[in-house]
C-alpha positions as CSV (number, residue, x, y, z in Angstrom):
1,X,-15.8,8.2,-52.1
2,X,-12.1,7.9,-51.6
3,X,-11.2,11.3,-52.4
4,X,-14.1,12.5,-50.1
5,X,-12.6,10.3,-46.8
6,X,-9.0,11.6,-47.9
7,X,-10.4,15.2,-47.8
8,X,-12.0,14.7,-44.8
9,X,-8.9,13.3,-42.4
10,X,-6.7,16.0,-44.2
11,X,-9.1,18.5,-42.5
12,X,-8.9,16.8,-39.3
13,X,-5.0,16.2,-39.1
14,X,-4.6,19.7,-40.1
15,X,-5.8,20.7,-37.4
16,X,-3.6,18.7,-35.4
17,X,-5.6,15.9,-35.2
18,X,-5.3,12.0,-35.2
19,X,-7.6,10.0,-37.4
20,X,-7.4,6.3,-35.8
21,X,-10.0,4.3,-38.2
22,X,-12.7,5.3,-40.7
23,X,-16.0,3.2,-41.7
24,X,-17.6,3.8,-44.9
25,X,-21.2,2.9,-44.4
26,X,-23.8,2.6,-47.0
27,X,-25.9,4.8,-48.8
28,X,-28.9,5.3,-46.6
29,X,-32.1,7.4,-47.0
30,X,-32.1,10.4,-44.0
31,X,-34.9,10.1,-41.2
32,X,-35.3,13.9,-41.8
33,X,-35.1,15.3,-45.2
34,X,-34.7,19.1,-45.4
35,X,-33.6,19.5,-48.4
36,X,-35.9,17.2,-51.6
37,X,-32.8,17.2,-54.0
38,X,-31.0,15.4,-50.9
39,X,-32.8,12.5,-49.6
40,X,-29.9,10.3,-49.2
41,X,-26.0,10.4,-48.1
42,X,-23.3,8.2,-47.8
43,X,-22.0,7.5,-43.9
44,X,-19.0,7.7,-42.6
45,X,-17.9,7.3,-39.3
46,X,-14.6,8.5,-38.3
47,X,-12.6,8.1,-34.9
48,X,-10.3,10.4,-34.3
49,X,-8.4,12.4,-31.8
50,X,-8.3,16.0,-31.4
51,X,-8.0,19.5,-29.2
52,X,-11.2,20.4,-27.7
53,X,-10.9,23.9,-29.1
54,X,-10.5,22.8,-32.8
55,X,-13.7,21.0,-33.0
56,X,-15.5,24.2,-33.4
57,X,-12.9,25.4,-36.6
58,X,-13.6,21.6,-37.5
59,X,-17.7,22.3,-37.4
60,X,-17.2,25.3,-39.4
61,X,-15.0,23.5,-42.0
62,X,-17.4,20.7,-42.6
63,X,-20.3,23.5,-42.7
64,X,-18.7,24.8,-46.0
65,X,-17.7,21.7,-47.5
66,X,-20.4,20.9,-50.2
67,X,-19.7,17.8,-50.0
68,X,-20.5,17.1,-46.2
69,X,-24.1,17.6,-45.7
70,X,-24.1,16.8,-42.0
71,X,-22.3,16.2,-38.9
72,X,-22.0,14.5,-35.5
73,X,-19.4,14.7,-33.2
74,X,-19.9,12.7,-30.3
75,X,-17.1,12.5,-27.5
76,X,-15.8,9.2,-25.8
77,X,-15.3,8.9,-22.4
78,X,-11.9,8.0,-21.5
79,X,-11.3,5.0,-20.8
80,X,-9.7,3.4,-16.9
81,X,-6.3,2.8,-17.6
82,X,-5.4,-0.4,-14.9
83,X,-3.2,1.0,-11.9
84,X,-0.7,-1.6,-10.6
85,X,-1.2,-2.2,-6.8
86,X,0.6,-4.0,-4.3
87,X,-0.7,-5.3,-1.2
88,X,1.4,-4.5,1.8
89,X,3.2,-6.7,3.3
């Protein structure tokens, strides 16, 4: 599983991306089983940084790794950064 993970942030830094933390979840069975030989699959859930534009070269990276069998990618809103104001006087 290590080697997998390793793979997987060498694709995304590649591409000029920043991988900030990775979970390794456990085995679980898929709600949806399309293929009978594949009923199950290790998670992982990565948090990373990257170009809007390379998330579609990332997509088609991951869709010919045989060992990814799906993928997510969900995008976090940014977050309010605190502005300093002063009350005049």
């Amino acid at each position: 599983m290590k080697d997998i993970i390793d793979k997987i942030t060498a694709e995304i830094t590649a591409l000029g991306g920043q991988v900030e933390t990775t979970q390794k979840m456990d085995k679980r069975p898929f709600a949806r089983v399309t293929d009978k030989q594949q009923g199950s699959g290790y998670y992982l859930n990565v948090i990373f940084q990257v170009e809007p534009g390379a998330l579609v070269t990332l997509r088609n990276r991951f869709a010919t790794n045989e060992t990814v069998f799906r993928v997510l990618f969900t995008q976090a809103s940014e977050a309010a950064t605190p502005t300093a104001t002063t009350a005049p006087k």
